[in-house]
Structures are given as C-alpha cells and as structure tokens.
N, C-alpha and C positions, 0 to 999 in steps of 0.2 A: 455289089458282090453277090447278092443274094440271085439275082438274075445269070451269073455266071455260073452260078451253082446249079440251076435249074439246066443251064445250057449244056454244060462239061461237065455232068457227073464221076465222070472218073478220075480226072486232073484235077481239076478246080479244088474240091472237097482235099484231097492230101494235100494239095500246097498250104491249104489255109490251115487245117491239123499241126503240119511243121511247124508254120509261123508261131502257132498257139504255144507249143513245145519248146521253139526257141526264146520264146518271151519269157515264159517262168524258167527256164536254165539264165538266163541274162539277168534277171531277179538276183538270183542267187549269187551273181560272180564277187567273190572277195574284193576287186577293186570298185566295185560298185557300192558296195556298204560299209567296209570296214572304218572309214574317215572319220564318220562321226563318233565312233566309240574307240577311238586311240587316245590317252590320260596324254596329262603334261609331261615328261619325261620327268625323272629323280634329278635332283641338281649333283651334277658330277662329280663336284669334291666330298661325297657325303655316300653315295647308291649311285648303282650301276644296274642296267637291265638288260635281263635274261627271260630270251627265247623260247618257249619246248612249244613242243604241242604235234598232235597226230591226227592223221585221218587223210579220206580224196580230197579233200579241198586244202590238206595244210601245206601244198609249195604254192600255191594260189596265195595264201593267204599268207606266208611268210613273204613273199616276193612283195604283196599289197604293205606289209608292215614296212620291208624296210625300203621300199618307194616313197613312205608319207612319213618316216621316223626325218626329225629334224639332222642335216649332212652332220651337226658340230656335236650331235647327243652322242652318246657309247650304245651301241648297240648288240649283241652277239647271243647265240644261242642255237637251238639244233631242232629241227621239225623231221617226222619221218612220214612219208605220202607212201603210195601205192607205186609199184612199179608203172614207170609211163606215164604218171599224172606230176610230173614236174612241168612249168609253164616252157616251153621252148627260150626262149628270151631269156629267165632267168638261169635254165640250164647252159645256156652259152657263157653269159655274165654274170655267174653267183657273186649275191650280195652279201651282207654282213652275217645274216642267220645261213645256217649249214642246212641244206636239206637232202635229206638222204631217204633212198628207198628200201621198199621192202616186198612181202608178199600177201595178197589178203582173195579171197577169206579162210585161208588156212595160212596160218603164222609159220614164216621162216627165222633161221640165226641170222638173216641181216635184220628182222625186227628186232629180234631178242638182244643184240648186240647195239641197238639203238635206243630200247628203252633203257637199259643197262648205262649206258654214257650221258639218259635225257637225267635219270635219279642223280648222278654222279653231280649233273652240274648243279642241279639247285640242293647240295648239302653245305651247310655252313653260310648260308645268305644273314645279312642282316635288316634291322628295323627298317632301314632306306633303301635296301636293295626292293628292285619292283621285278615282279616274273610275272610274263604275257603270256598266259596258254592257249595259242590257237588249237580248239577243241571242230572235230568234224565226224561226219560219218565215217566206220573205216576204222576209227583208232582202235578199237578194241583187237582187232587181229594183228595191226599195225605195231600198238605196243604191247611187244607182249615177253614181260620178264616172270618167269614163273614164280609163284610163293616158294617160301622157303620148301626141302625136302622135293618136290617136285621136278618133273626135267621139262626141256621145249619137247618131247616125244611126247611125253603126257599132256601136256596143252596141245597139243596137236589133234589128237587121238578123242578128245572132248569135245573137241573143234570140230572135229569132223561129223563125228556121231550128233552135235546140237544141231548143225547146217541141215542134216537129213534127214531130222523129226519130225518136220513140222512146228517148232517150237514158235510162242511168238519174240519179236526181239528183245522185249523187257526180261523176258523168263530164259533167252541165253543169255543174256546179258548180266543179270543176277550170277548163275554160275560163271562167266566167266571173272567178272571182277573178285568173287570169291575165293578163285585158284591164282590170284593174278598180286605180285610184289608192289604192285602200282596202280592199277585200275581201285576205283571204290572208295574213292579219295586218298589215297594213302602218298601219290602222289603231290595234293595240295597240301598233304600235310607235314610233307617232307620241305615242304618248301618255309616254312616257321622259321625265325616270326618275321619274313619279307611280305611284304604288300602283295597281294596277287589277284588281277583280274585274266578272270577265263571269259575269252569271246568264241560263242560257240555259233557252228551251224547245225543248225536241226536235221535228222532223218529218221527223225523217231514219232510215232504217233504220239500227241500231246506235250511233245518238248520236254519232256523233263530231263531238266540239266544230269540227273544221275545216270539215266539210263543212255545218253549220249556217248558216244564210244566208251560206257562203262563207266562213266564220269571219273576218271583221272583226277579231277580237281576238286571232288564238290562230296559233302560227307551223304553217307549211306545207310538208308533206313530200312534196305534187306538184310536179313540174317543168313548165317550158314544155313540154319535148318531149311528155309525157304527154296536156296539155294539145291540143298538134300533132294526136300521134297519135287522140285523141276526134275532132278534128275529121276528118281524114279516114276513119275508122271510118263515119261516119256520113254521111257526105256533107255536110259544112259546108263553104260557101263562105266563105272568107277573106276581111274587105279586104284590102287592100296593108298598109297598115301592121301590122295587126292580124298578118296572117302573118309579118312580118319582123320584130315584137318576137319575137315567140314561136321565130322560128325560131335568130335568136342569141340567145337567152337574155337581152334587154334588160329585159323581162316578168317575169323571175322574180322569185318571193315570198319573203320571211323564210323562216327555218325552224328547226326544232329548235336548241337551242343557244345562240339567239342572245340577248347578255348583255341588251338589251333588255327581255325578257322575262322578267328578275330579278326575283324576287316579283311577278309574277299569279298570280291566282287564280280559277279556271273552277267553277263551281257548277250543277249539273245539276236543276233546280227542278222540271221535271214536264217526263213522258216518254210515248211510246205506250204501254209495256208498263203505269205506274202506269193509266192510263184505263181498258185492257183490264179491269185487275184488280180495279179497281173497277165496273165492268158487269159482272163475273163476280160478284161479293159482291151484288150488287141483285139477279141471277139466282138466285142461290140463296137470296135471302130472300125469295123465291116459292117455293121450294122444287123447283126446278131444277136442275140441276144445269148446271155452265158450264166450260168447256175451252176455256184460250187456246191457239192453234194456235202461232201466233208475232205477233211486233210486229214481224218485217222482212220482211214478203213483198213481192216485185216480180215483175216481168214484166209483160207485155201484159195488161190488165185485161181484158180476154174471155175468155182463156184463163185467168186464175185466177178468173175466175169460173166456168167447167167442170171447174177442178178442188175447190172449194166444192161442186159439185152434185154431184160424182160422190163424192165424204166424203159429204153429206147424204143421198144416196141408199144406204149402203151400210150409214147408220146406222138409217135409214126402213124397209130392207127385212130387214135382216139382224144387225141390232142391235151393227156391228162398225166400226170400233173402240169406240165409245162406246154405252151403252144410250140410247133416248128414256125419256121427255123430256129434251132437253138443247139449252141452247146452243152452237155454235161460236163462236168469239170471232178476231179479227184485225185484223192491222195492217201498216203499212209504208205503201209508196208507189210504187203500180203505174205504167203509161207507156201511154198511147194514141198510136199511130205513125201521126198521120193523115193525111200525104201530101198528095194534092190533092183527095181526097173528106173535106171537112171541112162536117161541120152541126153541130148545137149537143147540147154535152153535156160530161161531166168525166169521170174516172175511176172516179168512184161508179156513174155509171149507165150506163158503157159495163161495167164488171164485171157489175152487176145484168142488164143486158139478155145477155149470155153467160150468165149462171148460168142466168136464165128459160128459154132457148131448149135446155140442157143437163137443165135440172130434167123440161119436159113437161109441167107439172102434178105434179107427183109429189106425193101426196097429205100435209099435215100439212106441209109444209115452207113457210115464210115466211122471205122473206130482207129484211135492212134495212143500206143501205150507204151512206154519207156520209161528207163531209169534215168531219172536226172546227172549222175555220175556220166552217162554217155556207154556204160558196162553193164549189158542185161546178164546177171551170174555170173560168169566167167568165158563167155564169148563176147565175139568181138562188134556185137550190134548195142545200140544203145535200146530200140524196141523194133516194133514192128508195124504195121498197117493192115486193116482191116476194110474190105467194102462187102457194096452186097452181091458181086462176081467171086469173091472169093471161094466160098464152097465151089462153086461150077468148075472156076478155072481148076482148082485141086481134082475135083475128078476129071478133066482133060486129058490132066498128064496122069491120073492112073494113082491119084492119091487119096487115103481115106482117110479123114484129120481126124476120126475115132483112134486109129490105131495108132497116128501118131502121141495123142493126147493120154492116152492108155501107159505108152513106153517112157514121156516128159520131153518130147523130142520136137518140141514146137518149134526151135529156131531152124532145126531140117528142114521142117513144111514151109515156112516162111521162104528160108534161104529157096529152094524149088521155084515156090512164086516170083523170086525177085522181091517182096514185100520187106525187107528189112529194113533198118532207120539205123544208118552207121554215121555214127558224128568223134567216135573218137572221144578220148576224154574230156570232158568238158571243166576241169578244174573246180567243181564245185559239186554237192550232193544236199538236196534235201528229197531224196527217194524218189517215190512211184511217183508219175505223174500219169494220167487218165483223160483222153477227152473225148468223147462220143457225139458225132455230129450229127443230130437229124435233119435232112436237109430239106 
C-alpha cells in the first residue's frame, strides 16, 4: 500500500482516507453493537416494554431492537430520527416500534408532536413495566416539547440563535434542556417507577450521558442559572418567558439523587473514540501506521483545522512527532461562529478549508473530514477532501479559498473542485471524524 501511495498520489491517498471513514461509520452502526446490551425482556403476565428514544441513529437503532427483540416478547413504542435517516428496509417494513420523523437542527411541530406522544406513553408505567431509550446524537432538536409557558416559536428562535454563536455543545445543550418539558432527565423520570435502561450513542466530547441529546433520561447537574449565564456569554436573546423561568429557577431539571432514578440504567453502545480506533486498525492493515490524536477536540473548526496542518507539516518536514507514512486520526465537535456572513457549509468543510489554506500544498499531505451522520450541517455532503493540488486547482478556475473561508462557504469551494464525500445518511452518529495522511 505504501508503494501505491508513493505511485498515485492523487488516487490512492482518497481511496484509502474513505476506507478509514467507512470503517469508524461501520463501528458505529446500531446492528453492529446494540446485541450485547439488549436485557431479558419483563415476563408478559406481569410488564410490558416500551420504546422511546431520539436522535440520527434512532430508526437505526429502533429497527436493530426489534430485529433482536425475542418474535413471542411484547414489544411497542415510538422513536423520532431525523428526516431521511430512517433505515430504507425498515421504512418499507415497519416493525413493532413507530418511527417517525422530524426536522433538525432547528425543531419542527412534527418533533414537537412527537415528544408530546414519546411523554404520553411512558405515564403510568409500573414496577415491571421496562422502557428502552434509544438515546443518539440529534435528539435534542429532535425532541423537542417546550417547558411549560413557552411555545415551539420560542425554542425555535433559541435554536437558532445557539447554532450561530459559536457556542460549544455542552453550553447549548445546557440551555436547551432547560427550556425543554423533557430533555434534562425529566423524561426518565417521567417514566417512575418502571425499570429503565438508556443505550446511548455518543456525539458529544467526553460522553457524558447528560449532555447527549440533552439527556432525556439521565438526572442533571446544570442549573437554570448556568443555563442564564450561556446565554448571556454568548449573546442569546431571551424571550420573556424563557428568561423568567430560567431566572427563578421554575426551569430547573432533576438531578443527582433523585429517588426516581432508582435502578436505571445508562449503556454506552458506540463512541467516537471506538470509530477512531477502528480507522486506526484498517490503517494499519495497509501497513500504516495511525495515531488518534483525541476523540474530544473543539473549538472554531478553521483554526483546528491550522492546527492539523501545522502537526502534518512538522511530520512532512521533519518527521516529529510521528514518522510518515502515517495517519492522524480525530474527533470531537468543533463550532462554526457564523454571525451574519453565513453560506453554505458544516463543520467538516469549514475545518478542511482552514487546514488547505494552512497546509499550501504541502507536498504528500491529504486530508479527509466529515460527519459521521453522512450531514455536513445542513447540506447534503457528508465532508469533503483535501490534497496538496488543492489550493492550485482552486485558483485554475479563478477561485480564492480566503474569500470563500471569510463568507463560511466552504461546501461552494469544494462543491467547484468536485471534492465532496456524499454517502447519504449513514444511520448512525458519533460526530467529527478527522484523518490526515502524510504520505
């Protein structure tokens, strides 16, 4: 492989990138992991079990459940995914759980109308009844029932304004489960006193169960005021209501402690670091060598994309820290702070366009960055590619990736090159993924 590389620097290098990207998306797939973490079913004359759960991976992962639920158990319940990320199979052939869509990442009345019937089902459960929450990236916009006093116009309007701050996800995510009927546990603990295990997938740096689509199911150790203070931090306009729960602590969520939350149980199913490490294992079975950097990186994705270039360059020139051939590997969930100059693009390929513009060409170096969802922001690339013709070929056709980078219009530039990485939804999300080849 390595001699292929050396031969076809401009083939070879993207195919092997993909392959690396198809391996940790394949990591991740619901029928891939969910088996070993599915309980014994409740004995039927006694509990029955119920379904909820949100996010891009939950018709993935409602399909995986009731593929492996035993035919003779009771099974039934309601999952709400993303428009377009229902498995095709299972949208031909729905099975026992309902999955229904919605809009993300700004929440629609088919969310809102969805968590509204997810609350409905689990009121009045008993000691035997068991509820499955498949929990993913996504749920937070996904479910979304406003707290009392508040409308969907005003989660909306929050929604929108946190997506365009730059905020990091923990710190919207705080405020959104705050303003949210359901999110922040209030969900799991609506579910009292039924048995409840949440199987999540991660897209959050460092996993934590709360901050995962808001944690729906899991008690919460932020405050209103924290809450408060994100929004001012950032410049978030308040409604009226919205500020005045938050400010006396009407708003506030469950939290540690609380007897509600007697026997759950939270299951961590597939993570950015497992995806990383498995693109690392497919790296070196080319004979590669590969180095995860980390699974929690954040910040302004332009600028960790110059710092990617300025590592790939030091390994290009100078063989330090790491010898070539070799992959860098990464992850987390960077933030585009687009203000009022917004064009079309995601966090995949506002990173890659800073890396390119850092890199210069730097010879041997090809970069490949995309969202594991297969949805870089709200277009329809999952990322994009990077070599060291790219600056050239951009100015060929008359293009300056300054000005693109300036306006957040990197899936433009891309889209121009032909360099996109379209896979469509890939039914699964554990976020950014990152790999930088120096070849």
């Amino acid at each position: 492989m390595i001699e292929t590389l050396t031969a076809t620097p401009t083939t070879a290098p993207r195919r092997l990138l993909r392959e690396l990207f198809d391996a940790a998306v394949r990591r991740a797939l619901p029928q891939q992991v969910i088996a070993a973490h599915l309980p014994q079913p409740p004995d039927p004359a006694r509990g029955r079990t119920v379904v909820i759960g949100a996010g891009k991976a939950g018709g993935a992962m409602a399909a995986a459940v009731d593929a492996l639920w035993p035919a003779g158990a009771p099974l039934s319940g309601l999952v709400v995914t993303r428009y377009g990320h229902v498995p095709p199979a299972y949208a031909a052939r729905p099975g026992r759980i309902e999955v229904v869509e919605a809009a993300h990442p700004v929440p629609d009345e088919a969310g809102r109308r969805a968590a509204e019937r997810i609350a409905a089902l689990v009121r009045g459960l008993g000691p035997d009844d068991l509820v499955l929450c498949l929990v993913s990236g996504g749920g937070s916009a996904l479910l979304s029932l406003p707290a009392p006093g508040l409308t969907l116009q005003d989660k909306q309007a929050v929604n929108q304004a946190l997506l365009r701050s730059g905020a990091a996800i923990d710190e919207m995510n705080t405020v959104r489960k705050h303003l949210s009927a359901v999110k922040g546990g209030r969900l799991g603990a609506a579910c009292a006193p039924a048995r409840v295990l949440t199987l999540l997938i991660s897209d959050v740096p460092g996993d934590a169960p709360e901050v995962i689509a808001s944690g729906p199911t899991v008690p919460d150790r932020s405050t209103c005021a924290d809450a408060l203070a994100i929004c001012r931090r950032h410049g978030i306009a308040l409604p009226p209501a919205a500020e005045a729960g938050l400010a006396s602590g009407a708003f506030e969520t469950p939290k540690p402690g609380d007897a509600r939350f007697a026997g759950h149980e939270v299951r961590m199913i597939a993570t950015p670091q497992d995806s990383l490490e498995a693109a690392a294992e497919a790296a070196r079975r080319h004979g590669i060598e590969a180095h995860v950097l980390s699974d929690e990186i954040e910040g302004e994705s332009r600028e960790v994309g110059k710092v990617h270039a300025a590592l790939a360059r030091a390994v290009a020139r100078r063989g330090q820290p790491f010898a070539r051939p070799c992959v860098l590997l990464s992850g987390g969930e960077t933030t585009v702070t687009v203000g009022s100059r917004g064009g079309r693009g995601g966090r995949a390929t506002e990173f890659l366009l800073g890396c390119a513009i850092a890199l210069q060409g730097e010879p041997g170096v090809h970069v490949l960055a995309a969202d594991t969802d297969g949805i870089d922001g709200v277009e329809d690339n999952a990322g994009a590619l990077v070599g060291p013709d790219t600056l050239a070929r951009a100015a060929a056709l008359g293009l300056k990736a300054t000005d693109f980078l300036d306006r957040h219009d990197a899936y433009s530039f891309f889209a121009a090159l032909g360099d996109l990485v379209t896979t469509g939804p890939t039914f699964t999300n554990v976020n950014d993924f990152r790999a930088v080849l120096v070849a």
